[in-house]
N, C-alpha and C positions, 0 to 999 in steps of 0.2 A: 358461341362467342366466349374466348375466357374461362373455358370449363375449370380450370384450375383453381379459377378465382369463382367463379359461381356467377358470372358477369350474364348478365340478360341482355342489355341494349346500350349503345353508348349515341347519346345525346350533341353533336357540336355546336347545338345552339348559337345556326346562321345569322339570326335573326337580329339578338342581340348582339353576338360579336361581328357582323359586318354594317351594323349602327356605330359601333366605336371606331370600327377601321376605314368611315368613309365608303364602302362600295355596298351600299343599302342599292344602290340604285342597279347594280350589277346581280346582284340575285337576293331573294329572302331566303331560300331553301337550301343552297350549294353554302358550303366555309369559304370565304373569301375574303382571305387578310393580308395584313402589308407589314414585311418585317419587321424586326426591331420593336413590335408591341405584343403585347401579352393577347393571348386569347383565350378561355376557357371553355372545358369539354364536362360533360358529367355523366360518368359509370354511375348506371345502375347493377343492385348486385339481388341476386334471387331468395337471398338469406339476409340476415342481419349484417352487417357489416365487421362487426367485432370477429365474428366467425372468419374472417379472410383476414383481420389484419396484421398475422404474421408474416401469412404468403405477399401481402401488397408490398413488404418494407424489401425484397427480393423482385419488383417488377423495376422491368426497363421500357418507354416507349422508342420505338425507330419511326423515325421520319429519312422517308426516300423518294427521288423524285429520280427522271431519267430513266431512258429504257436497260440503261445495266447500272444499279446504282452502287455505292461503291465508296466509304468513307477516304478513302486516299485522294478523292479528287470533290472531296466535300457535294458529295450527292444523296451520304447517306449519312444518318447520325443516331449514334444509338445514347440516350441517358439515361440516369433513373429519375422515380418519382421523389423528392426530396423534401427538407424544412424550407430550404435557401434556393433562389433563382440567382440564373446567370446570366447577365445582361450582355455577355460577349459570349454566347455559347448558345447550343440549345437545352433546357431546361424546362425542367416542371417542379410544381410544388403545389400540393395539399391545397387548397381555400378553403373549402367547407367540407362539414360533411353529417350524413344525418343517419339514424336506422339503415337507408338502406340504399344511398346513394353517395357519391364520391366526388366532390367538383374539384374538380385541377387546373390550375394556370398554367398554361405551354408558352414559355416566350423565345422567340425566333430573333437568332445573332441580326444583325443590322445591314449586314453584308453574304445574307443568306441568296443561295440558287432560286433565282425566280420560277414557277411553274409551279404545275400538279402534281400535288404532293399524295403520298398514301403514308397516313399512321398505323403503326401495328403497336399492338401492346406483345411482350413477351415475359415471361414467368423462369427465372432462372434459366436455364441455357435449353429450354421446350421449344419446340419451332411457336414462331410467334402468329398473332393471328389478329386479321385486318378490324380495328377496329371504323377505319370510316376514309372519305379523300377530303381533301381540301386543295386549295390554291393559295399561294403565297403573290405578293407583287412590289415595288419599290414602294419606298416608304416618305414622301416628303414632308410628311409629318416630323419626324425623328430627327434630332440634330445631327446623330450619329452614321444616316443612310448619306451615301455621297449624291441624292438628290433632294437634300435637305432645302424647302423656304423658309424663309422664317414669316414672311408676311401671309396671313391669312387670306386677304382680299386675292393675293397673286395664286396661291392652291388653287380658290376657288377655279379661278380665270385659267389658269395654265392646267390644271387636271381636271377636274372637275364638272366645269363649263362644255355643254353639248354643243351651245349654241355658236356658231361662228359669225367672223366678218372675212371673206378674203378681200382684198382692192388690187382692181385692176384697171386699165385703160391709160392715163397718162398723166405726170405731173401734176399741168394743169385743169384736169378733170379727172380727179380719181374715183372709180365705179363702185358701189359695193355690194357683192356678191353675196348672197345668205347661202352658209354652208350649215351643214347636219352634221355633224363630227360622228355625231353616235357613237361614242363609245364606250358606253353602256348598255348598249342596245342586246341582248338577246345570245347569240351565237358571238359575240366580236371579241368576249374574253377567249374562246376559241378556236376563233379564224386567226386573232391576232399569235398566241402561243403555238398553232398549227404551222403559222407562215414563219415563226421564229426555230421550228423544230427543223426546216431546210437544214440551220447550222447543226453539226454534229458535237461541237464542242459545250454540252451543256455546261460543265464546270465551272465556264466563263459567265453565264447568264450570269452570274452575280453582279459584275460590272458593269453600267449604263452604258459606257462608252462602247465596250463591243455590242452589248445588245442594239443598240443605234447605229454602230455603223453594217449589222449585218440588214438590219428593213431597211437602213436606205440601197443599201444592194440590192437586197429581193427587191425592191419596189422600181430602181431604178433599172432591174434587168428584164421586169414586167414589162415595162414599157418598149424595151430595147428587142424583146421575144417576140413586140407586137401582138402580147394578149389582149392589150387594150391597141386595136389595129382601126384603121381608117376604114370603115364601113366602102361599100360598094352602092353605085348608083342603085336607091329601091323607091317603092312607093312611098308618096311626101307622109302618110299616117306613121309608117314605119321608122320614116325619118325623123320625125319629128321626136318620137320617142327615146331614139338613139342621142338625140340633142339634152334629154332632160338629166340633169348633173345635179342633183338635190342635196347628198351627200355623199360621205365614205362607204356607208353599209352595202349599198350594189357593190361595190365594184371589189372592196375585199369577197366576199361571195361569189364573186364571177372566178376571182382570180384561184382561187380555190375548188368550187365546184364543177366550173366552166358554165356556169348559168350567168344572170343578169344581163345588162345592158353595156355593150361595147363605148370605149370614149376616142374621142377622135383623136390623133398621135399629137397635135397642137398644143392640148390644153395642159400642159407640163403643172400648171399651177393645182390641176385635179389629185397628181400621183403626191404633192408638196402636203395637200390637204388629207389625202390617205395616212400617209406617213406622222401625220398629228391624232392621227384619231387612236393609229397602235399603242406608239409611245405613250399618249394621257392614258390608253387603256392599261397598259402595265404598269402606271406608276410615273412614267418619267415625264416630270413638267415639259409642256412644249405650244410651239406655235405658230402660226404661217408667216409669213416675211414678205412683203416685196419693193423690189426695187426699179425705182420708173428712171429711165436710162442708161441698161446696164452694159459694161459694154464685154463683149465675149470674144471667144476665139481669138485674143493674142499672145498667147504663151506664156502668161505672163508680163507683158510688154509693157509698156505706159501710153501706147500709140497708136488708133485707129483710124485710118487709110480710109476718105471715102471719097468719090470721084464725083461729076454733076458734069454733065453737057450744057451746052449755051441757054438751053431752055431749060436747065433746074432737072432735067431726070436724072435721077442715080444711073451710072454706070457701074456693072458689076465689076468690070476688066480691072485686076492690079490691084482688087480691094483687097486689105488686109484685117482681117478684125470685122466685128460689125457693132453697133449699137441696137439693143432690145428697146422696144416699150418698154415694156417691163419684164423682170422675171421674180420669179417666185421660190421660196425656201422658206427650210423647216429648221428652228432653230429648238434647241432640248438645254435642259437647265439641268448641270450636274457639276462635282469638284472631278478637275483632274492631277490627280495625286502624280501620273506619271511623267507628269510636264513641268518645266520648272516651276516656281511660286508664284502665281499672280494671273494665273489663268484658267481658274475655276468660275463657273457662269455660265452666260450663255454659251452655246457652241451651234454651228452650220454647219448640217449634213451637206456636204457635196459628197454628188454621184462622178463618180470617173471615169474613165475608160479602162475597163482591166488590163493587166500587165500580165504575160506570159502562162495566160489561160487561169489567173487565178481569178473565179466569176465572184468569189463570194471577198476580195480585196481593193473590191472596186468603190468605195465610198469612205472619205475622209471626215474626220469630225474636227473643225475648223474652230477654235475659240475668238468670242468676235473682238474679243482684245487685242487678237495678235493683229485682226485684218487692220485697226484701225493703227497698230501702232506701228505696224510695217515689218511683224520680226517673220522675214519670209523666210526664215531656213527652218522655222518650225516645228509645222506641217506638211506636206509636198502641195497642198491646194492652197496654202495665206496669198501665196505672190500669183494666181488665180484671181482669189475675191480681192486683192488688194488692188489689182488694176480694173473690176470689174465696176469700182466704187470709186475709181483717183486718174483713170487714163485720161487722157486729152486726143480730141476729134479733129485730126486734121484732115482742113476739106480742100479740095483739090477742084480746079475749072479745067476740064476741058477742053480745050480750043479748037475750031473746025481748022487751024492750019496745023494742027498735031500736038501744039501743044500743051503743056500741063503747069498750070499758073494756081499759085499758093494761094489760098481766101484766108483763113482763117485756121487757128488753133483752140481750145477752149476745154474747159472741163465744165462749165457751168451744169449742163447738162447731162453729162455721167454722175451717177450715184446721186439722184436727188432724190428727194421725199420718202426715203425709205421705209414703210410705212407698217403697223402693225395694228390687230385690234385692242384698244385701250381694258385695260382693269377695271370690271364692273359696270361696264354700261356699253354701247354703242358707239361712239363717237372714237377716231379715226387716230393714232397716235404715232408722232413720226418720231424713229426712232434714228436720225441718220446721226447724232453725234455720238452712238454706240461706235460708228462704222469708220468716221471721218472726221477732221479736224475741219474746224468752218474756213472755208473758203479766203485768202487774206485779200483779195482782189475781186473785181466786179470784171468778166469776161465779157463781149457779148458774143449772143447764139448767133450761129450763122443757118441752121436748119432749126425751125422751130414751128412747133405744131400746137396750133392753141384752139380748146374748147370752150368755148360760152356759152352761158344761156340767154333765152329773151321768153317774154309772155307774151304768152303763156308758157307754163313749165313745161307741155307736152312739146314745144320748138325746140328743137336744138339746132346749132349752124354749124357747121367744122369748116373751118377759115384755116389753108392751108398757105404757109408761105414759105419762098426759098429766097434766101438772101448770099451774095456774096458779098464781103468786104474785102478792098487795095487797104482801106485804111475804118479805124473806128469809128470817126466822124462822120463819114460816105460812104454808107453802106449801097450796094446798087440791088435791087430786086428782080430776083430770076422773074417768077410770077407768081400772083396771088390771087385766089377764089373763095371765095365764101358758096358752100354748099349744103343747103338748108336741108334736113332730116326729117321729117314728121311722125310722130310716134305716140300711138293713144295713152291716157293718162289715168292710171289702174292707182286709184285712192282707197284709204281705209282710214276710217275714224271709230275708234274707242276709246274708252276712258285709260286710264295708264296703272290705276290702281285697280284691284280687283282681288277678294273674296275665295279661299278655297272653298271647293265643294255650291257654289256662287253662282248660277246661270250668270254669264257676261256674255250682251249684245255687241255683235262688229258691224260695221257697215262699209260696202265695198259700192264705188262708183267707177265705173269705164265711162270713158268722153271718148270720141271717136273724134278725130283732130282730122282724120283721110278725106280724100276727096271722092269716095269709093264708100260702100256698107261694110261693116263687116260682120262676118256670118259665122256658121257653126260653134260661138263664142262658149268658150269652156270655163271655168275656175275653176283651179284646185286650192283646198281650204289645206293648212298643215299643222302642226305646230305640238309639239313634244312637252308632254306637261298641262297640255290646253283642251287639247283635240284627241280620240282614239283612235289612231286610224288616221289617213286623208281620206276626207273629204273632196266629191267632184260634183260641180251643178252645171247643165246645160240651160243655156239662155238664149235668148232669142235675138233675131241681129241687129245692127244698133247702127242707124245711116249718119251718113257723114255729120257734124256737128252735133251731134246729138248724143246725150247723157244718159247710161243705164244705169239705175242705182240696186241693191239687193241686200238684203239684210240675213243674218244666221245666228244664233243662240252657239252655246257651246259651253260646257261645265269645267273650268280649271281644278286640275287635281295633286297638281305640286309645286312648293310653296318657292318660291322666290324671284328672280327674275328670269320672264320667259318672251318666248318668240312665235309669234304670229307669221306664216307667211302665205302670201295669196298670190298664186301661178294664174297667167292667163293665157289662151292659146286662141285663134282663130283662123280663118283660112287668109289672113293679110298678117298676124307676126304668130309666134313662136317664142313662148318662155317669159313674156312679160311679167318681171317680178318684182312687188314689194313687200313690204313687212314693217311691224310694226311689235312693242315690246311691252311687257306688260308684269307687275311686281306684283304677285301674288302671295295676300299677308296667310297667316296659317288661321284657319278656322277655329270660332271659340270649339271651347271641350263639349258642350251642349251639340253640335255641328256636326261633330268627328265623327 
């Protein structure tokens, strides 16, 4: 290595420089840094150093990334070793240096090609020669990276953060879903730059905006290939399996290796949460979205068409449009320089329908300023999300002598509770005045589906109603049932504070609320930062009314706020999930 210079080994000292760049947790051993910040590297040399250092003031380092790299389309960049660093360039400069070693600061422009990089050092115009790889990624640290936060708590949250919330199910009962983002997990700096190498234009990586909108394509065309396809009738163990949706790490792996666990074409909100684990993993703040109401397929319109027979069923015939539960997206935090002024922020991948076979033009990046403020000439997807979040529900009665009598119009219900996981903790944040202006009038619903609960917490009832109204005052009722759920009630109690390095006791309780036993009874133990590994214990079956309780141990090994989560399966449900959260302070130095 370096024979010129007498060089024996060159040090990137991961350790320390991906402590400063935030991706400690992405490897100790691999270089793993984030533009726009200084890293340092240190030559060692086989002789005194003095000895070399006429030849050093004659060296250049290159950095090159991409399979043909090539400084015209900035993939390759040659400089020298210098007094003075370039904060708009790539650069090096001297920091220390002793007998018989060399430390140099390498600081990488702001707006540098993401990916795997190989440095070469070269000696006057001598073919040059590798001194080591690293990885480059966005930078939201830097004011200067156009994914600049300035808020601390929000890094953590938007990049950083493994742990998720998604919500689903309806307005009035929203679910929430423990997601594993992973990603920092292992291969997913990998999988994720693997599944970004589909695009051939690496020159653009630099930009968030196209990096964003090519994963929401690959991810959206995943689903559209049916990789992630609708399983076929199997055995219920096999099934069951194919049900468990824990995090992003399968299913990037599947989509890549063609191993893991298949998801079923439904769960759109699954590819929403994939599409969050990439982005945070390269760098670009992001996060899941959804929206209880949404309403779809009208062209952009303000109008959805829905029909009802004399007895309150939907009639498909003549629909236009539909209304979601919910839907789900991924919203990425970056400036967009190429849009007029005042629409840097958040932005909405939408996935598209491609246009004239172009696969990889199929996903728009939607700034949520525009959706809220209506500039629909844009984007070609604002006036899309604009009526997805503002259209009006008109419902239509069908009459058994043919005809079709007006009920009601209403947006109440379009684009509510728009919902996202809050900054730093758990609890549930609605973000819909990002999206909408409040409401200036009180509508009322004419189809309206409402969740409650009763005690005990394991009851739930789902009271469905159809109303039509002639007039506000009189409304008349198609029909109404209340339809009682019974579902066992999978508890966990621990303390909330807790000790690195710390044996911390949980304790899980199944109630069996069934009027039946339930058997084969599984738990899987989880939790990233708590647990190594999952954890699975079989227990024994638990008859109707009746309380199993179990207790486990478990050492936390990383310090902040983390997640618990306890799966349960039996031969009566599948996937019963809670969780619970837990602040893990850093161990005295005595401890370490």
């Amino acid at each position: 290595m370096g024979q010129a210079l007498g060089i024996k080994s060159c040090d990137f000292q991961a350790a320390r420089n991906n402590e400063e760049h935030h991706t400690k947790d992405i490897s100790s051993r691999h270089l793993v840094v984030r533009r726009g910040q200084s890293f340092t590297i240190t030559l060692h040399f086989r002789a005194p150093v003095r000895a070399f250092l006429p030849a050093l003031k004659k060296v250049a380092l290159i950095a090159q990334t991409g399979e043909q790299p090539s400084k015209a389309n900035m993939t390759q960049a040659t400089f020298p070793i210098s007094s003075l660093g370039d904060q708009k360039w790539w650069s090096a400069e001297v920091e220390e240096r002793d007998a018989q070693s060399c430390t140099i600061s390498v600081t990488t422009p702001s707006d540098a090609v993401i990916g795997h990089y190989s440095l070469l050092l070269q000696v006057l115009h001598r073919k040059p020669c590798l001194l080591g790889q690293f990885t480059l990624l966005f930078n939201p640290w830097v004011r200067e990276d156009a994914v600049f936060l300035k808020n601390e708590a929000q890094r953590w949250e938007y990049v950083l953060n493994q742990n998720g919330l998604i919500y689903l199910g309806t307005a009035d009962c929203i679910q929430e879903e423990p997601w594993d983002f992973g990603q920092f997990e292992g291969d997913v700096l990998d999988l994720s730059l693997d599944l970004l190498s589909v695009d051939k234009q690496v020159e653009k990586w630099g930009n968030p905006a196209h990096v964003a909108c090519i994963l929401g394509t690959l991810l959206h065309t995943l689903k559209e290939k049916r990789v992630l396809s609708t399983p076929e009738p199997q055995a219920a163990q096999e099934a069951a399996l194919l049900n468990k949706r824990r995090g992003s790490v399968p299913i990037l792996r599947q989509w890549l290796t063609g191993r893991g666990r298949p998801v079923y074409d439904g769960q759109a909100w699954v590819l929403a949460a994939v599409a969050c684990t990439v982005l945070r993993c390269l760098g670009i703040p992001a996060r899941v979205v959804t929206t209880f109401g949404s309403a779809q397929a009208t062209s952009g319109g303000l109008c959805v068409h829905q029909y009802y027979n004399e007895e309150g069923l939907q009639n498909g015939e003549g629909q236009k449009g539909k209304i979601w539960i919910f839907q789900t997206s991924t919203e990425c935090w970056m400036t967009r320089p190429a849009l007029p002024q005042g629409y840097d922020g958040w932005q909405v991948l939408y996935p598209s329908a491609p246009e004239g076979g172009a696969a990889l033009k199929a996903c728009d990046l939607v700034p949520v300023r525009a959706v809220k403020e209506g500039t629909l000439g844009l984007t070609p997807a604002v006036a899309d999300l604009f009526a997805a979040v503002n259209a009006s529900c008109v419902v239509w009665k069908c009459c058994e002598d043919g005809t079709v009598q007006l009920t009601n119009s209403n947006t109440k219900y379009v684009g509510n509770s728009i919902s996202t996981k809050g900054v730093g903790g758990d609890r549930c944040e609605d973000i819909t005045q990002n999206y909408k202006y409040p409401e200036v009038q009180k509508i009322t619903t004419s189809l309206s589906y409402s969740y409650f609960e009763q005690s005990p917490p394991e009851n739930s009832f789902l009271r469905l109603t159809a109303l039509a109204t002639y007039s506000e005052s009189s409304p008349s009722c198609f029909a109404q049932e209340d339809i009682a759920i019974c579902r066992p009630c999978l508890a966990i109690e621990m303390p909330e504070i807790a000790e690195q390095y710390q044996p911390l006791t949980a304790s899980v309780s199944i109630h069996n609320s069934l009027d039946a036993p339930m058997k084969d009874c599984v738990i899987s133990i989880l939790g990233r930062g708590l647990i190594y590994r999952e954890r699975s214990y079989k227990l024994g079956p638990v008859r109707p009314g009746n309380t199993l309780c179990t207790q486990f141990r478990f050492t936390p090994t990383k310090v902040g706020l983390q997640r618990l989560t306890v799966e349960m399966d039996c031969n009566m449900f599948q996937n019963l999930t809670n969780y619970r959260s837990v602040t893990v302070a850093p161990a005295p130095a005595s401890h370490a």
